[in-house]
Kinemage of the C-alpha trace (Angstrom):
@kinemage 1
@onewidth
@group {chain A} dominant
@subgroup {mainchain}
@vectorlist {calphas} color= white
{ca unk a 1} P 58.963 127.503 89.346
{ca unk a 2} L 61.964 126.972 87.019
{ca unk a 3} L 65.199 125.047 88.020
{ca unk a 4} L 68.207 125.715 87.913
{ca unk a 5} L 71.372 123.577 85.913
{ca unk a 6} L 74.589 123.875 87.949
{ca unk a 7} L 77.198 124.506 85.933
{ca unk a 8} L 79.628 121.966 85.276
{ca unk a 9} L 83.637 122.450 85.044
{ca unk a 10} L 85.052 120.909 81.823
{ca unk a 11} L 85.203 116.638 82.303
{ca unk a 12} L 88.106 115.279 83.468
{ca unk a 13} L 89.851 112.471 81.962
{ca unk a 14} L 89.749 109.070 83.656
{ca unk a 15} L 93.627 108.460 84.798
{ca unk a 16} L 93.878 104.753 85.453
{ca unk a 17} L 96.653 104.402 88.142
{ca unk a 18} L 98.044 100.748 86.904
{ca unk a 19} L 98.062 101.392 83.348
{ca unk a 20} L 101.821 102.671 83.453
{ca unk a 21} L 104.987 101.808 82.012
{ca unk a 22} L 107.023 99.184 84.299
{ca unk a 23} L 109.930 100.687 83.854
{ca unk a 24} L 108.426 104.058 85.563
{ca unk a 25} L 109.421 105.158 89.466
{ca unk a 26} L 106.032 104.728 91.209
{ca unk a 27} L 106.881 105.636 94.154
{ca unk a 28} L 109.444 108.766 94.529
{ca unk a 29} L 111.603 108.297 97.469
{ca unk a 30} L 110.062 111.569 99.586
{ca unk a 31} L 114.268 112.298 100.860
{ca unk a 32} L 114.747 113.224 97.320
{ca unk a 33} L 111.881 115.257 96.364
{ca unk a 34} L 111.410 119.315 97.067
{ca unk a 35} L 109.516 119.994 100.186
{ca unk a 36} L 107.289 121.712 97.494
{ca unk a 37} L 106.433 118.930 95.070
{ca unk a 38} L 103.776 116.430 96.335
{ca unk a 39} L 104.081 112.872 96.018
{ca unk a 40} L 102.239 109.927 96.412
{ca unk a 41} L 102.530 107.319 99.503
{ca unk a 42} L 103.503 103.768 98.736
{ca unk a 43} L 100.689 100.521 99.363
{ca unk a 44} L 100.792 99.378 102.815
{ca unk a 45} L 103.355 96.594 103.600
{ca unk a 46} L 101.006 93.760 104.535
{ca unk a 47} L 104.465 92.150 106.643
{ca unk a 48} L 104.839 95.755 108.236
{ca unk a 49} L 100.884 95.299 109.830
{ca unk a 50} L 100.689 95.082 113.917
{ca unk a 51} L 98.884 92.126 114.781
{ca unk a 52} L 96.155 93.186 117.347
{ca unk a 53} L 93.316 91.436 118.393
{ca unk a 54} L 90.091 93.094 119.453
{ca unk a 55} L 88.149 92.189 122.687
{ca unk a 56} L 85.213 90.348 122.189
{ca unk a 57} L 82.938 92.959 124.212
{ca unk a 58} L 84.130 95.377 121.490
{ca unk a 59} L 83.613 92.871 118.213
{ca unk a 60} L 80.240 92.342 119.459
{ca unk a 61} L 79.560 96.228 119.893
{ca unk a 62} L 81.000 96.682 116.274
{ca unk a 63} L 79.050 93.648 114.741
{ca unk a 64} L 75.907 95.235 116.218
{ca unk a 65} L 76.409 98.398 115.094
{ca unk a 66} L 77.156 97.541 111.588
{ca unk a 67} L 74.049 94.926 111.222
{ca unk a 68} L 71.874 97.727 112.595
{ca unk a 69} L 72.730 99.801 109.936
{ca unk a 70} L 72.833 97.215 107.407
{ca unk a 71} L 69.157 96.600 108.459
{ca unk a 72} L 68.291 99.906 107.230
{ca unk a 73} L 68.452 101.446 111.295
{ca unk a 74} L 71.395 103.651 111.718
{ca unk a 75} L 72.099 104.284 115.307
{ca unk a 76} L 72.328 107.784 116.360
{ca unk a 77} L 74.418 109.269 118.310
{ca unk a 78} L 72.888 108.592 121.363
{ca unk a 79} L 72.501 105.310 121.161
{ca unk a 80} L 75.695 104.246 121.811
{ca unk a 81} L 74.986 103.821 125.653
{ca unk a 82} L 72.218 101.403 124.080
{ca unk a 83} L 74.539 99.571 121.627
{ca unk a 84} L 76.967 99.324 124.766
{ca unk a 85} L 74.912 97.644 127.107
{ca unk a 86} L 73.442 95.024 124.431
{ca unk a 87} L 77.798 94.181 123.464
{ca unk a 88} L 78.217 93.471 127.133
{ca unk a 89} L 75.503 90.503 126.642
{ca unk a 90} L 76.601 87.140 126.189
{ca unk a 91} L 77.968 86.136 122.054
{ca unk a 92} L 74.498 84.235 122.100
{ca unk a 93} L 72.343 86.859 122.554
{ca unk a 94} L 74.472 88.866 120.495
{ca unk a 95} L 74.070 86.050 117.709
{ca unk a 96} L 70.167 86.097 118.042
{ca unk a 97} L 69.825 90.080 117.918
{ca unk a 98} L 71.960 89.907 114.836
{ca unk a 99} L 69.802 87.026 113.434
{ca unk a 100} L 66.315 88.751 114.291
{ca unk a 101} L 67.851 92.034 112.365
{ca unk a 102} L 69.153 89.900 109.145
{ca unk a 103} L 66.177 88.358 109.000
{ca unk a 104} L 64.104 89.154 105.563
{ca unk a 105} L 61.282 91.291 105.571
């Protein structure tokens, strides 16, 4: 049994996207570009952000999804009924389930 080596396309060169000249335009205003030149979008205002807050049924279902995986026990998708039910406990048992999965080996 032999294997195979993929081919590779020539290397690219690493382009560093902040080692540019000041004085260049960054950011092309799209109004005066060609609908058939591409451009790049600008950074996200941070003042522009909306200010939502999430419920805590739904932090709790996010916090236990991403310690399960952390732990090394992706959910699948058919556990979310599972991970649903456990969010709708109280933050303390929520708190210990996250503490019994964080907890070393």
């Amino acid at each position: 049994m032999t294997t195979t080596v993929p081919e590779h396309s020539a290397p690219r060169a690493f382009v560093d996207p902040y080692a540019v000249d000041e004085a260049e335009v960054l950011w092309p205003d799209p109004a005066d570009s060609n609908q058939d030149t591409d451009y790049l979008l600008p950074p996200p205002n941070p003042v522009k952000r909306l200010s939502l807050t999430i419920a805590p049924r739904d932090q709790r279902r996010i916090d236990l999804h991403a310690a399960l995986t952390a732990a090394g026990i992706p959910p699948y998708p058919g556990d979310r009924d599972a991970i649903d039910q456990l969010s709708a406990l109280s933050g303390s048992v929520n708190a210990a389930l996250q503490r019994w999965l964080h907890h070393p080996r």
